[in-house]
Legacy VTK file of the C-alpha trace (Angstrom):
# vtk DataFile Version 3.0
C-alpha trace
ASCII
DATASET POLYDATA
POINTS 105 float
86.730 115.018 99.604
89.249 116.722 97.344
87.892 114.339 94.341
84.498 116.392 94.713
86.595 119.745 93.895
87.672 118.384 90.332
85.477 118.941 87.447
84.839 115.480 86.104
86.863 114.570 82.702
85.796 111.858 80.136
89.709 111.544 79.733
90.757 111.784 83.029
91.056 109.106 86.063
91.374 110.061 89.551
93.900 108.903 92.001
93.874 109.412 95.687
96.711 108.520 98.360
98.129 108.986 101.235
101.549 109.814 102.494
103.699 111.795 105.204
104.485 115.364 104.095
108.266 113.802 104.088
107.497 111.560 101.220
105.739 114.070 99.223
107.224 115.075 96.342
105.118 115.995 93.341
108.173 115.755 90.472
108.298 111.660 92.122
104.701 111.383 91.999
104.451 112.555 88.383
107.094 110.814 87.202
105.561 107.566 88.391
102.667 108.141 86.761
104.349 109.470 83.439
106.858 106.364 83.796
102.828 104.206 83.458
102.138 106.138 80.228
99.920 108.465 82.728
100.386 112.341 81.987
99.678 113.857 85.299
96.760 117.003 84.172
95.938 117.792 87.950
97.787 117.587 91.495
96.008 118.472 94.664
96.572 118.250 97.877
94.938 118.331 101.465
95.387 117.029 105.591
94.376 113.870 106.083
95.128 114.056 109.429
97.819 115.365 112.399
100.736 113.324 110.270
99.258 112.679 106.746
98.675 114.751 103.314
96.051 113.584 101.023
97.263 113.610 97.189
94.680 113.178 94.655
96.094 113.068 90.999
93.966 113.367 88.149
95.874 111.777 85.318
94.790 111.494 81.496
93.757 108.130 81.159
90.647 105.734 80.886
92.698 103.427 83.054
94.998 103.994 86.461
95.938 100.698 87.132
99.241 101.091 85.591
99.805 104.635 87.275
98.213 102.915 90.459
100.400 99.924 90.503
103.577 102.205 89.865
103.150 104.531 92.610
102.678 101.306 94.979
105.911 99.851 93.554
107.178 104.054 94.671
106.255 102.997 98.051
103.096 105.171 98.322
99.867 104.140 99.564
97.057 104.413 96.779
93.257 104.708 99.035
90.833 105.220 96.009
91.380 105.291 92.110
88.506 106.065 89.622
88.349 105.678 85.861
86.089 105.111 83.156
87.812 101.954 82.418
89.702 100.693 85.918
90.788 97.218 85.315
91.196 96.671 88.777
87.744 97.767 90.215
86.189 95.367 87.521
88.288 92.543 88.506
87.751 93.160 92.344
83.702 93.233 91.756
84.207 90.516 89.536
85.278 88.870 92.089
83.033 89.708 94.921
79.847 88.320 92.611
81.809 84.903 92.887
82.757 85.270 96.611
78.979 86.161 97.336
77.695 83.421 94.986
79.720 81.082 97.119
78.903 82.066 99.924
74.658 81.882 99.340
75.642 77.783 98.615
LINES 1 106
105 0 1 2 3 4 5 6 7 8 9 10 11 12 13 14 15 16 17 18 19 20 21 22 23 24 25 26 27 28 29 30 31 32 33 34 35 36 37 38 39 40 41 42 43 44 45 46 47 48 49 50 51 52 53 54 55 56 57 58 59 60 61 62 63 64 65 66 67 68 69 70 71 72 73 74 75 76 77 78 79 80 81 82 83 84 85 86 87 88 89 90 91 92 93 94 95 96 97 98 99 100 101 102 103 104
């Protein structure tokens, strides 16, 4: 939802997670994304629910796995990540094809 608000960026990949307002902290969050190599541009947030925030960081980047991977390691909880060149996603629908090409055996 908050990922619609952003003007899209050729340089830019989103990030989107969830935490308690406790564990917020935006100089933690941008310093695990700085710590990837990931300079933190953009840093909105929004309820997710009764006890949640949504945080959706647009960092400057064709990939966020790094930044992704480090925030995990932070103990956050990453829901979506988008990027012209996301590692991950490509590996994951990599991997589907060869699940579903199994599967039709």
């Amino acid at each position: 939802m908050t990922q619609n608000t952003l003007i899209p960026r050729d340089d830019c990949s989103l990030i989107t997670l969830k935490c308690l307002p406790a564990d917020y902290s935006a100089s933690i969050l941008t310093h695990a994304c700085e710590d990837a190599g990931a300079t933190v541009v953009d840093l909105l947030t929004s309820p997710a629910d009764a006890s949640a925030i949504m945080v959706t960081l647009r960092v400057r980047c064709d990939d966020p796995s790094a930044a992704v991977h480090n925030l995990e390691r932070y103990g956050y909880d990453v829901e979506d990540a988008e990027g012209n060149n996301y590692a991950d996603a490509a590996v994951a629908a990599q991997r589907i094809l060869e699940l579903r090409t199994l599967l039709n055996v």
